[in-house]
N, C-alpha and C positions, 0 to 999 in steps of 0.2 A: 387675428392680427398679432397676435400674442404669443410668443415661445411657454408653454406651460411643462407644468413639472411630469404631465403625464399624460397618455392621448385620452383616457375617458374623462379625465376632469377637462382638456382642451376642447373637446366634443361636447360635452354638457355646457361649458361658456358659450361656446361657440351655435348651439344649435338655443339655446335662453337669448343668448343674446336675439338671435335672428323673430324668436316668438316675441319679446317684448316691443321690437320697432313694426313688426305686422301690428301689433296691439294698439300701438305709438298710432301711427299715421291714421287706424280707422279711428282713434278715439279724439287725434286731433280732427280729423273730418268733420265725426261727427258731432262734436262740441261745435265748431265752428256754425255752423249751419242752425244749431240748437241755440246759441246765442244769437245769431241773425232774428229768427222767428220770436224769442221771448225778447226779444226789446221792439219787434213789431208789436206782437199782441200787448205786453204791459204800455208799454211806452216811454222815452226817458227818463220821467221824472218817477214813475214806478218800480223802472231795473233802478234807477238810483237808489230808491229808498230801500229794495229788497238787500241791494250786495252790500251796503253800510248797516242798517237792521240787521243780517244774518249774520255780514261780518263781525259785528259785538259778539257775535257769540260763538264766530268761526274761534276769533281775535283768543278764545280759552282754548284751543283745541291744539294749541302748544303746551300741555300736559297731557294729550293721547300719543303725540306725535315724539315726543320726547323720551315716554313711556315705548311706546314702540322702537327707537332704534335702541331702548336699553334692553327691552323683552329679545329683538333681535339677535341683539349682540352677546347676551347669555346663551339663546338658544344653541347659535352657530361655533360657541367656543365649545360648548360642552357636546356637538354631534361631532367637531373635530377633535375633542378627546375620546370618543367617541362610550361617552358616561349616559346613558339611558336613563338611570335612576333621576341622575341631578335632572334633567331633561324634564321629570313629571316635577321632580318638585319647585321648578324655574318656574314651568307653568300654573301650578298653583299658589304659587305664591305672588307670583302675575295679577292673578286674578284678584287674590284679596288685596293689593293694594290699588289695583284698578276700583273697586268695588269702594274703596275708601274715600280715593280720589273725583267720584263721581257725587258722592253725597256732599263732599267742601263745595265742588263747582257749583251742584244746586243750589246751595246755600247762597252764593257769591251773586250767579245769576239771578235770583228771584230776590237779591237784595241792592247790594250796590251795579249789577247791570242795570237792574230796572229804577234806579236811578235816575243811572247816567241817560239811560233811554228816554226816559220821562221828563230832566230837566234840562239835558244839555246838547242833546242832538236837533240838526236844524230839519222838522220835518212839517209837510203842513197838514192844519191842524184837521181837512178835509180827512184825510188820509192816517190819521193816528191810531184807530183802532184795527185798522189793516196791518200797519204796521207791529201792533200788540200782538196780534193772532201770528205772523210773523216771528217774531221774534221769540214764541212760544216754541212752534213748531221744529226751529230752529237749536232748541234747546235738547226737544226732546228727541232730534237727530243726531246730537250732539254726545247724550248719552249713550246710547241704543252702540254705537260708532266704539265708542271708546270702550265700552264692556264686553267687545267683538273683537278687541284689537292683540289680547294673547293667542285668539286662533288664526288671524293674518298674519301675524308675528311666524308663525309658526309653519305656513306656504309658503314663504318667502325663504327662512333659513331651511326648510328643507330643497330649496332650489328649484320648485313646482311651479316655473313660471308659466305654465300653461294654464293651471285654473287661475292663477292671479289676473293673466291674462282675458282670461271667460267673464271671471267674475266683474272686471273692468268695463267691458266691452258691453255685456249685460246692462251695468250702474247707466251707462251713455244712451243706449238705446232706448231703454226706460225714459230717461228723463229725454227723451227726442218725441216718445210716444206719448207722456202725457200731455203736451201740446194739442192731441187732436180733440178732446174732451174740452181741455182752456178754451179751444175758441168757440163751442159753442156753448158753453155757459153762460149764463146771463147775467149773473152774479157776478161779486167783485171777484177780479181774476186774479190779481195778487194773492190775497186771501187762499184761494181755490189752488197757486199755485204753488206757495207753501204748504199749502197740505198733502199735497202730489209729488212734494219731493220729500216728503217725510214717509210717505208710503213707497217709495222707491228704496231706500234708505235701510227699509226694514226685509224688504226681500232680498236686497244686497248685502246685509248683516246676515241674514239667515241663510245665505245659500253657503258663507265662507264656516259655521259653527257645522252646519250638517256634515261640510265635507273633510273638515278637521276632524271633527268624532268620529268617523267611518274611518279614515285613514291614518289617523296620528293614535298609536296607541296612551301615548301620552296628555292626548286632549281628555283627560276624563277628568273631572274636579274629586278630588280625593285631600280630606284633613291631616295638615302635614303641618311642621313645623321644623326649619334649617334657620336656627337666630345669625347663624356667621352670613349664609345665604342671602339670608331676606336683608342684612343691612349692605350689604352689597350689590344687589341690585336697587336699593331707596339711596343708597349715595350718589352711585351711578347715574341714576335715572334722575335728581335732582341736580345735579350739577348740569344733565345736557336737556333736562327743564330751564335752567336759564340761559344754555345755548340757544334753545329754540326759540326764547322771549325776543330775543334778536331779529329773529327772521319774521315774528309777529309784528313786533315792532316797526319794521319796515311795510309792512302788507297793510295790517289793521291799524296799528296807528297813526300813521300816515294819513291813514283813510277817512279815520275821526276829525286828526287837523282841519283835512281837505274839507269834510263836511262842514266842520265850525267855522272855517272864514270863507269859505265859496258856495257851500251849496250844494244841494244834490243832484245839478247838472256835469259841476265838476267831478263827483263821484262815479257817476255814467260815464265819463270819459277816463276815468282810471281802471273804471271797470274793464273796460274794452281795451285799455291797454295791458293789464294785465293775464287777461286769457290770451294775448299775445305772446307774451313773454312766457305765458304756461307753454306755450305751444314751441316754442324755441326751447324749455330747460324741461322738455319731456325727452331731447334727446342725450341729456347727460344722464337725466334720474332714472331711466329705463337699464340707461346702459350701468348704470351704481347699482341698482335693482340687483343684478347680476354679478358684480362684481365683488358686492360688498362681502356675500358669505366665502367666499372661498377666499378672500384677503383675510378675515377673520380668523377662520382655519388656517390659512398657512400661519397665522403668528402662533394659534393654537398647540401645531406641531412641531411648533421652531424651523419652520423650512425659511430661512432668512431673502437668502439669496432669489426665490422662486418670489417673495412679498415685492421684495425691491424692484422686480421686473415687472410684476403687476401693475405695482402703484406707477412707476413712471409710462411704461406703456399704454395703461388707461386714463393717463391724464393726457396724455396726446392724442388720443383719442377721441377723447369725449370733447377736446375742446377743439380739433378739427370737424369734428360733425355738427359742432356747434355754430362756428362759421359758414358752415355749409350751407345753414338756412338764414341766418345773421346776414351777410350780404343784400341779397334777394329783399328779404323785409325790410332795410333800414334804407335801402334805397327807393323801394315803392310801396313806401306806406301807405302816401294817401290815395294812391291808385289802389292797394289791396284794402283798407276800409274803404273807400268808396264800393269797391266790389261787391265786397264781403258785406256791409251793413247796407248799402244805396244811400245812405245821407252822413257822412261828416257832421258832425259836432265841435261845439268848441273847443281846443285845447286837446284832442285826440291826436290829432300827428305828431304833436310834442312830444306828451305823453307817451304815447308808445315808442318813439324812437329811443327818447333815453332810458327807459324801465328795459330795452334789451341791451342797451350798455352796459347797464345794473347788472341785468341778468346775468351776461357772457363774462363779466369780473365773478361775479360770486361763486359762479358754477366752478371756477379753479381750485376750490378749496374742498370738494367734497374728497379725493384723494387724500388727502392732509387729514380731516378729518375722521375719516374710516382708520388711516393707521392708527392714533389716536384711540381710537373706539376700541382700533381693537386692544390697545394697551391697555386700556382700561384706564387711561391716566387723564379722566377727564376734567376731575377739579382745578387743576394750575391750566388746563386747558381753556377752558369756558371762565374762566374768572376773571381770565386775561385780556381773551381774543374779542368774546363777546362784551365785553365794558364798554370799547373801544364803538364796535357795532350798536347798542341801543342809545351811542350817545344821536343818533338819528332823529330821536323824537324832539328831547328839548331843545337841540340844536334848528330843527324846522320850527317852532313853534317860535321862538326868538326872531328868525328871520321872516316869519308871516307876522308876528306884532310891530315888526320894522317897517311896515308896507312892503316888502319884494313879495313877486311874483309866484304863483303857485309851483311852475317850474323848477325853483330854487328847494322843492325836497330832495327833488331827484339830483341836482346836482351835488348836494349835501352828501348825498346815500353815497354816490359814483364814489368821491372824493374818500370816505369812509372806509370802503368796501377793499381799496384797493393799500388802505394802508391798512387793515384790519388782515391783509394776506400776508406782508410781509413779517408782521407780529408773530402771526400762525408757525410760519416759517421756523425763528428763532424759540418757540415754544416748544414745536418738536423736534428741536435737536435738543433740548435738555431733557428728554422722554426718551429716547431709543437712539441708538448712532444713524447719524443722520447730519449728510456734508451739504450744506448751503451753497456754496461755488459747484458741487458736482450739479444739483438742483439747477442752478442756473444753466449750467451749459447742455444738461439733459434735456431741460423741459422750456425755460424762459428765455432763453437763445432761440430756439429753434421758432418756438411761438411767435414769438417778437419779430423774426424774420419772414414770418408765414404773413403776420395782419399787414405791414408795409409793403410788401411786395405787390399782396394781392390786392391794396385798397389804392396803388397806385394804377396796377392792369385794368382792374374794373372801373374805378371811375372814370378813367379816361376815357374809356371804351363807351361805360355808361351815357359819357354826353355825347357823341356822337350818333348813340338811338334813337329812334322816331317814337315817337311817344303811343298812349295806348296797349293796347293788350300784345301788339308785335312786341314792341321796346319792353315789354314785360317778360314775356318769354325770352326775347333774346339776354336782356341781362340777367335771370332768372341761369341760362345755360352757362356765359360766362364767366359769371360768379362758381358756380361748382363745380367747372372745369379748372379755371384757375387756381380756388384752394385746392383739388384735389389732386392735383401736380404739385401743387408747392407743400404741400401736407407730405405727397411720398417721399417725393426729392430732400427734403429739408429735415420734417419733424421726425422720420421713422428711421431708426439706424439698421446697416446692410443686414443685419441677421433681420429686423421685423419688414423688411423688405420683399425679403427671400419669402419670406411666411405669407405675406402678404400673396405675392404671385402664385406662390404653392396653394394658395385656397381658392385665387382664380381660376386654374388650374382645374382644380377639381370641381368647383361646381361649373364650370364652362364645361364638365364630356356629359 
């Protein structure tokens, strides 16, 4: 969809691209169906207590994940310098600060989490040592994950999105299959299914270390020492540690609020909207997956003019595919959890509608973002942007001790999210030339004309459908015929047009 600076890097986008959304859709599949069946077998109040218990300890894993797009993001500048050397010593230096970072979180977990677990989470008391063994297991996925993450770092920037792809696809099935074992145990099944997903966990950690050392000459741990090196990936990597507290902040503590004035029915219902809204922003993250190393590298090489086409063409992109599935879901929610689970719960249709509001605002900034990253200019970045985003927590937690409604996080978030873009915006024009009015008319013109147009054709259309699984499908087709006229017509300029048809073209003989 994309004019590239050359046909084997356009081929390589283009053919990653196509393995990651195959990857995409089975692994949405098969989560979906995997969550159906474990909120069968546990039961509400269980998946409640499992995804706010695991979440405390997911809620630390914005220090892997931070760490990884910093691991990333050294990897891919320095294969597009194309410095081999710097490349072993990125990665073992990776490692010993991974290795660092893994003994503070023990420390933090087995102190102040076990805490907050012990004093301040609402669980009942029938179910507390379930919850213990949980939140163990939980921990020690936790590590295992994060001391694994300089050899995923390391698939990823070398653009091998086919075993990233395996390796995914593997993690899902796994966790589909140890289902058959949970139900016939007799024992407590929680328990049994934390521990099944810690054993998942470790075969999906281990297949990604085997095929790293076999293929990356650079995966081999070798005692090294670069002091200019290593403070620059510990600055890097801490500043977009407190970018990603942001994105925790909205996920996990959110989550904790929800627990502490509602309860862990309300949490079951966030849960379920949540794997929702995973399933909508797997098709931005699949498609950044892919986009992110070679946006890296072109700033690496200084190809300017090829970054600028990147960055705006896969923001239009990713946020027409976005709507692609956006429509569809926000109009038959409670028809697709009715399907999808057989019983509605309280507070789920809300919930999910507005968490893919959340979603389809935030997703606009991963673009923004990755320039960014790849300037490496991420302290005035994340100081700024993200202040603005963890104001979420005590801003919810004010309007839960006011008596409003639980709904009132999410609307909190929306309202944040979208002033927390514009910020971004004016951030990175003092980081790299970069025209705000061009932005508009490239990218928020076009968008802004796409959601109007098409939330007018569809809804109208929409009430005019018969209800049930017809009016499902049929608005299900008009919704992705609609945006995806108004997507070409509108968001894609004549030349990504031409490209467009030119690849129809080709894979139509």
């Amino acid at each position: 969809m994309m004019k590239l600076n050359n046909t084997s890097n356009g081929k390589r986008i283009a053919q990653n691209t196509m393995i990651m959304y195959v990857r995409m859709l089975l692994v949405m599949a098969i989560t979906l169906v995997t969550v159906r069946f474990v909120l069968k077998i546990l039961g509400v109040e269980d998946y409640g207590i499992y995804n706010v218990v695991a979440g405390l300890v997911t809620s630390m894993s914005f220090v892997s994940n931070s760490m990884q797009m910093a691991t990333q993001r050294f990897y891919a500048y320095a294969i597009g310098e194309r410095n081999e050397e710097k490349q072993k010593v990125i990665f073992n230096l990776s490692l010993l600060i991974y290795a660092t970072l893994v003994i503070i979180v023990l420390i933090l977990a087995e102190t102040v989490g076990l805490w907050f677990l012990t004093h301040k989470m609402v669980i009942p008391e029938s179910r507390f040592v379930a919850a213990l063994w949980i939140y163990h297991f939980a921990i020690l996925s936790f590590v295992i994950t994060m001391l694994t993450t300089p050899f995923a770092a390391m698939i990823i920037a070398h653009e091998d999105m086919g075993v990233f792809a395996v390796v995914s696809l593997t993690d899902c099935i796994l966790k589909l299959l140890i289902l058959i074992p949970l139900t016939l145990l007799p024992y407590d099944k929680l328990i049994f299914y934390g521990m099944f997903i810690l054993l998942v966990t470790i075969i999906k950690e281990g297949i990604v270390i085997l095929y790293s050392r076999k293929n990356y000459l650079e995966c081999r741990f070798k005692k090294t020492w670069d002091r200019r090196q290593f403070r620059s990936i510990l600055s890097y990597s801490g500043w977009s540690l407190f970018g990603t507290m942001a994105g925790t902040a909205y996920n996990q503590g959110n989550n904790l609020l929800i627990n502490m004035f509602f309860g862990p029915i309300a949490n079951a219902a966030q849960a379920v909207a949540f794997q929702v809204s995973t399933a909508l922003n797997m098709f931005s993250s699949n498609f950044f997956v892919v986009i992110r190393p070679p946006l890296i590298k072109s700033y690496a090489e200084g190809n300017h003019d090829y970054m600028m086409r990147l960055f705006y063409t896969s923001g239009k992109i990713t946020f027409c595919l976005l709507l692609l599935i956006f429509f569809p879901l926000i109009l038959n929610t409670e028809y697709i959890l009715t399907l999808w689970l057989g019983k509605v719960s309280e507070y789920m249709v809300s919930f999910t509608q507005l968490t893919l509001i959340a979603t389809i605002i935030l997703a606009m900034h991963q673009p923004i973002t990755t320039l960014v990253q790849a300037a490496g200019a991420v302290k005035r970045y994340h100081a700024i942007v993200e202040t603005i985003t963890l104001m979420c927590v005590p801003l919810t937690y004010l309007f839960f001790r006011l008596g409003y409604p639980v709904q009132w996080t999410f609307y909190i978030s929306i309202v944040l999210f979208v002033v927390a873009h514009f910020i971004r915006l004016l951030v990175l024009r003092t980081i790299m030339p970069f025209s705000i009015n061009e932005y508009c008319v490239k990218f928020l013109l076009p968008i802004t004309a796409i959601v109007c147009i098409s939330i007018m054709i569809v809804y109208v259309i929409y009430t005019l459908l018969p209800s049930g699984m017809t009016g499902f499908i049929l608005s299900c087709i008009v919704s992705i015929l609609t945006v995806s006229v108004c997507s070409f017509g509108i968001a894609f300029n004549k030349q990504e047009r031409l490209q467009v048809i030119k690849m129809i073209k080709k894979h139509g003989k």
